[in-house]
N, C-alpha and C positions, 0 to 999 in steps of 0.2 A: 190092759184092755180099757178103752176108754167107754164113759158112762155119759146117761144124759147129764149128771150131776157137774160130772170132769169137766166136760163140752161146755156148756151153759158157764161155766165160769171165767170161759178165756173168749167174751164176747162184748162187745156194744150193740147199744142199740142205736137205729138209724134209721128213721119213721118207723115203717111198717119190720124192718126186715133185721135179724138177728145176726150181727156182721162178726164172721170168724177173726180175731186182733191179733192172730199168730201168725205164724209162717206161712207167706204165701207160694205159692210153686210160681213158675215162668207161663202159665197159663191161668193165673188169676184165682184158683183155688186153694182152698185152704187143707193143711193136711195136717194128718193127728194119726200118732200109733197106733194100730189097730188089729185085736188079733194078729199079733207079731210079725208086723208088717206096715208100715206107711199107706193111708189110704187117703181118698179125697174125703174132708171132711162133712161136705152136703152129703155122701152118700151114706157115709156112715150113722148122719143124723136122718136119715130118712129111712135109715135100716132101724135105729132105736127106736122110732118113733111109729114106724108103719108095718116093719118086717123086715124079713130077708127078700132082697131084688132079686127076683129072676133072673137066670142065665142069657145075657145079651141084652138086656133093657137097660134103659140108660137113666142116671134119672137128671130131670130136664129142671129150672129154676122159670118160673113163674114172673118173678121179678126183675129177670135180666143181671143182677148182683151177683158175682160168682164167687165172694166170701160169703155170700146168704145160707143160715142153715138152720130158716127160721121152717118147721117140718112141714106148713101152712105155706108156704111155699114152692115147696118142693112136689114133684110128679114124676111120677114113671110113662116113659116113652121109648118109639124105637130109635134106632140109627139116624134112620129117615125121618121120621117126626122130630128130630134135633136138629138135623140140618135144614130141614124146611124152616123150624120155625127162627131158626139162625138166619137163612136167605129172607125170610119174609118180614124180620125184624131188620136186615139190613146191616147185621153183624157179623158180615162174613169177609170184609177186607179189614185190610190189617193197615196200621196206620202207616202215615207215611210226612216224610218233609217235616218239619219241628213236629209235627204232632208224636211223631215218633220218639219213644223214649230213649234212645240213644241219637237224636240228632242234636250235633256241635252246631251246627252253622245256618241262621237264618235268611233271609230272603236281603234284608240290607250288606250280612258279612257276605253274602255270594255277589251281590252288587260292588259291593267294594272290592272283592279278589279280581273280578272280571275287569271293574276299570283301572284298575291299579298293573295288573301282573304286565311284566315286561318280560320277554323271554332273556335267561343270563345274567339278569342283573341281580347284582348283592343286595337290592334295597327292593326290589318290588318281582322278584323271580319266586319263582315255587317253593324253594326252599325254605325265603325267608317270610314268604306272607303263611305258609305253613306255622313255622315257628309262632308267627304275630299271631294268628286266631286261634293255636292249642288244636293243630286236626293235622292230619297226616299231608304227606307231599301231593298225593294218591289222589286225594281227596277234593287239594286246588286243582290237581289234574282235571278230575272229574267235572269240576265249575266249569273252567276254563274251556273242557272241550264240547261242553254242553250235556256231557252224562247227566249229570245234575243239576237241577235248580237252571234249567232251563229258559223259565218265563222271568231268571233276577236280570235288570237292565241288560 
């Protein structure tokens, strides 16, 4: 069972906000065994710190940081008071185009696939400009037919 003591030692600090250094999940949080079981670890520092959460309450970060599990941060809210304050912060799309954490291919490699691809050919066809920039066939497809990267020349 993890403790404030445990918690607190597998952290940085980063201005204000006490930043979880461990494992993060695919949604930006930090998680920590807990009562025999994987839990997010803001809530569990806002359970040591403040109590046991309510059934359906969420609890929300103050500072936008979602390693933050600094308790001074941390609030209990509903569904809806999470998602407002997600839409009203402007945190509600999800990246895209390089900002995105699995894009291969920039706005200049999309410019070059588009004026380079020749259909068929061994030197400038889909297969081989695939090969050239490390991205799937699929993918120059995409360039090429305009799926993707649209506005590259």
């Amino acid at each position: 069972m993890a403790t404030k003591e445990s918690i607190m030692t597998r952290t940085v600090l980063e201005g204000d906000c006490i930043v979880w250094d461990r494992h993060i999940n695919r949604s930006g949080y930090g998680s920590v065994w807990h009562n025999g079981k994987n839990q997010d670890v803001h809530r569990v520092s806002y359970e040591l710190h403040h109590g046991p959460i309510p059934e359906g309450m969420h609890v929300m970060h103050k500072c936008d940081n979602r390693p933050c599990i600094n308790p001074v941060h941390l609030k209990l809210g509903t569904r809806h008071e999470n998602m407002m304050d997600m839409f009203l912060k402007d945190r509600h799309r999800a990246p895209f185009g390089v900002a995105h954490h699995n894009a291969k291919l920039t706005p200049e490699i999309a410019s070059a696939i588009k004026a380079r691809f020749v259909p068929y050919s061994r030197v400038d066809g889909s297969s081989a400009l695939a090969r050239e920039f490390s991205v799937s066939q699929a993918a120059v497809y995409s360039v090429i037919s305009g799926g993707t990267w649209k506005r590259a020349a």
